[in-house]
N, C-alpha and C positions, 0 to 999 in steps of 0.2 A: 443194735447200731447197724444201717447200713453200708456196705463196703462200697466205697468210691474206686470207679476207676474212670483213668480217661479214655477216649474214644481212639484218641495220637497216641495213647501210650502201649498198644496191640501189637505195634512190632518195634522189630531190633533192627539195625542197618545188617548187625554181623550174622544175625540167627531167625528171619523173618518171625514172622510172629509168635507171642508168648505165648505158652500153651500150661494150664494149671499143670500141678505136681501127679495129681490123679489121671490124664489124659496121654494117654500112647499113640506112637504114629502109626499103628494099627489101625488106629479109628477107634478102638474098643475103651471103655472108659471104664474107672474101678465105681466112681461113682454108683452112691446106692440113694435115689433121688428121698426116700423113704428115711434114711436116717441120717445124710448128709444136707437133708433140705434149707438148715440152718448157715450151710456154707454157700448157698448158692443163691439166696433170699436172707433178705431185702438188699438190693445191689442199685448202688447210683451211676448211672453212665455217661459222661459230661465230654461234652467234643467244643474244646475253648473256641474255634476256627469260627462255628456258627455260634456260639452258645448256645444250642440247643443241648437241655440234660433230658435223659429219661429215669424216671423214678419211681419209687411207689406212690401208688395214690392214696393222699392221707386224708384222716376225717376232716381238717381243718381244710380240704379243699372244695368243700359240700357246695358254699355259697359261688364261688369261682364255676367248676363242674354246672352246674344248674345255669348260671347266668349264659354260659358258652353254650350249652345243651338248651336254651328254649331261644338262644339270638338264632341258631343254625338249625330248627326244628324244620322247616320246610326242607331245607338244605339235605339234610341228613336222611329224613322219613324215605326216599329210594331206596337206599341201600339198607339202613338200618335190620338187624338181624332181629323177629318177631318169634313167639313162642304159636308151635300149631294147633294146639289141644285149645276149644273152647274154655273163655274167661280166663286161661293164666295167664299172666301178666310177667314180664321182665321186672328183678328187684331193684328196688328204692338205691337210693347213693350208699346209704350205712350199711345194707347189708350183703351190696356187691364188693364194698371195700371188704370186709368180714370175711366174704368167702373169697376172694381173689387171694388175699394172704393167705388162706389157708393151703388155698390150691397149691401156691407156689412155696409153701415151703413143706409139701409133699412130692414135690416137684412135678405137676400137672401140667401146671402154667406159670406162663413169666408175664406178670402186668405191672405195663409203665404207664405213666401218666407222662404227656408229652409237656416239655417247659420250655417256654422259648423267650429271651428277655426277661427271664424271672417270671413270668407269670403262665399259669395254664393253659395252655392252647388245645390239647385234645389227648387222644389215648392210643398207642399200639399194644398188641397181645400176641404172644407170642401162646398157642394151646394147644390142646392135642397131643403133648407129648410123650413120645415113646422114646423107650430106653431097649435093654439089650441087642437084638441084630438088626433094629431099625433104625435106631436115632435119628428122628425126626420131630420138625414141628410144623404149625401153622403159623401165618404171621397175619394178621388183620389189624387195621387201622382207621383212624377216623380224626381229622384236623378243623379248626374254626376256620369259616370264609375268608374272615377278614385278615389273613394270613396264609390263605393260599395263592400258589404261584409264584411264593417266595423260593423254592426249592425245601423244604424243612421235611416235608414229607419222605422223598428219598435220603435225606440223608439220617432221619431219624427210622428206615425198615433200614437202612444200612447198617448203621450202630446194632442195631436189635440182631440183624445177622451174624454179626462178628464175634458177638459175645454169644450166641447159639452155639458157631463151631467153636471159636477158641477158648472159651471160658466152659462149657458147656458142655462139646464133645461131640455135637451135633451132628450128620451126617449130609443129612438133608433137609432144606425147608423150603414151604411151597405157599403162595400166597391163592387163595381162588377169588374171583373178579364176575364182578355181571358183566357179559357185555355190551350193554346199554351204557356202562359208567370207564367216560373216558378219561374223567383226568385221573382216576386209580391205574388205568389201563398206560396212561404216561408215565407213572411208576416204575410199574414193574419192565417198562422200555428204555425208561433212562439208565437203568439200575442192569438191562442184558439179562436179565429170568428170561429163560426158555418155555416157551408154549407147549405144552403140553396135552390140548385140545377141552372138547368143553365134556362137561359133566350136567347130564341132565337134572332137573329139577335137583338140586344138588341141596341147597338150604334155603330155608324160609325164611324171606325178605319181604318186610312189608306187606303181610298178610297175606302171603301166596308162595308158594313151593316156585323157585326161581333153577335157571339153568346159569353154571357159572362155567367161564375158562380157570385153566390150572397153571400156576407158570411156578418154577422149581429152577432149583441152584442148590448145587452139590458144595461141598469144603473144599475138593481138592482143586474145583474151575475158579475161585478168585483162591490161590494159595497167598497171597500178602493183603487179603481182606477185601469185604465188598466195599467199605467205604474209602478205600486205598483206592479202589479199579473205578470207582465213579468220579474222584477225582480226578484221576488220571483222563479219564474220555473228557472230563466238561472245562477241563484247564484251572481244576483246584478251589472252584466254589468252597 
């Protein structure tokens, strides 16, 4: 069973935000992502304000995932993240749902399936991640057209953030961006990530070794959360 939580319910008036039993204001966390990965996966993250949840991605969303993934295929093919080795291929629906739970309840990766209005809209992932004196992740995302511009985007890496540091223990996360692709680049602007400069030929995008920007945000620069501090600038979207 996944654990519910809400997106509003991250802080306290009297004791800012909730922080698990296992996470010290050290920074340093008891967490052992290895044999606690059951406590930290499969987790639902529901912010009533937008209705947007993030969740896992389940088999029964194959026909959903697929419809949204071939309306947005022009759409998406820019950025989209390609394998470089001749003939491999990125896996099918079933058996990236298969191995994304796995990931994550080795604690690898956190993958949501993005929900807005009840229905599918797209996916953020949270990867890469390191545990001991690093604690960090990656965050990448990817939303259907016909729903962009609504704001859902930021507030759904927001959520993804919050529940990094406070649930998580996270230190630091960093999203990297082409910079050709600017409505991701309005993201991480709305949201105050700090630039960090670019990285050359960094990952393979659309069948070519691409150069991305780095934009990074630390726990302790939004101390009452990032989807608290985006509200706060945009007048509570």
């Amino acid at each position: 069973m996944a654990a519910r939580v809400r997106a509003d319910a991250g802080l306290s008036a009297d004791t800012g935000p909730i922080r698990p039993s296992w996470f010290s204001p050290s920074g340093q966390t008891d967490l052992d992502p290895e044999s606690e990965g059951s406590r930290v996966w499969p987790v639902i993250l529901t912010d009533r304000q937008s209705d947007i949840v993030l969740r896992p991605l389940r088999r029964r969303d194959e026909e959903a995932w697929r419809e949204v993934r071939r309306f947005n295929r022009d759409w998406l093919r820019p950025w989209d993240a390609t394998l470089p080795a001749p003939g491999q291929e990125l896996p099918g629906f079933r058996t990236m749902v298969r191995m994304q739970d796995k990931q994550a309840k080795r604690g690898q990766t956190v993958p949501f399936a993005i929900e807005v209005d009840g229905n599918f809209r797209g996916q953020i992932t949270v990867s890469g991640l390191s545990w001991g004196s690093i604690l960090s992740g990656q965050i990448g995302y990817w939303i259907d057209s016909r729903v962009a511009g609504r704001g859902i985007t930021p507030v759904a890496v927001a959520m993804a953030a919050d529940h990094c540091f406070f649930a998580l223990g996270l230190h630091r996360i960093e999203i990297n961006i082409r910079p050709e692709n600017t409505a991701s680049l309005r993201v991480v602007e709305k949201l105050g990530l700090r630039d960090e400069g670019l990285r050359e030929k960094y990952m393979h995008i659309d069948g070519q070794w691409c150069d991305h920007r780095t934009f990074a945000l630390l726990a302790e620069e939004v101390p009452q959360g990032l989807l608290a501090a985006y509200r706060h600038g945009t007048g509570g979207w």
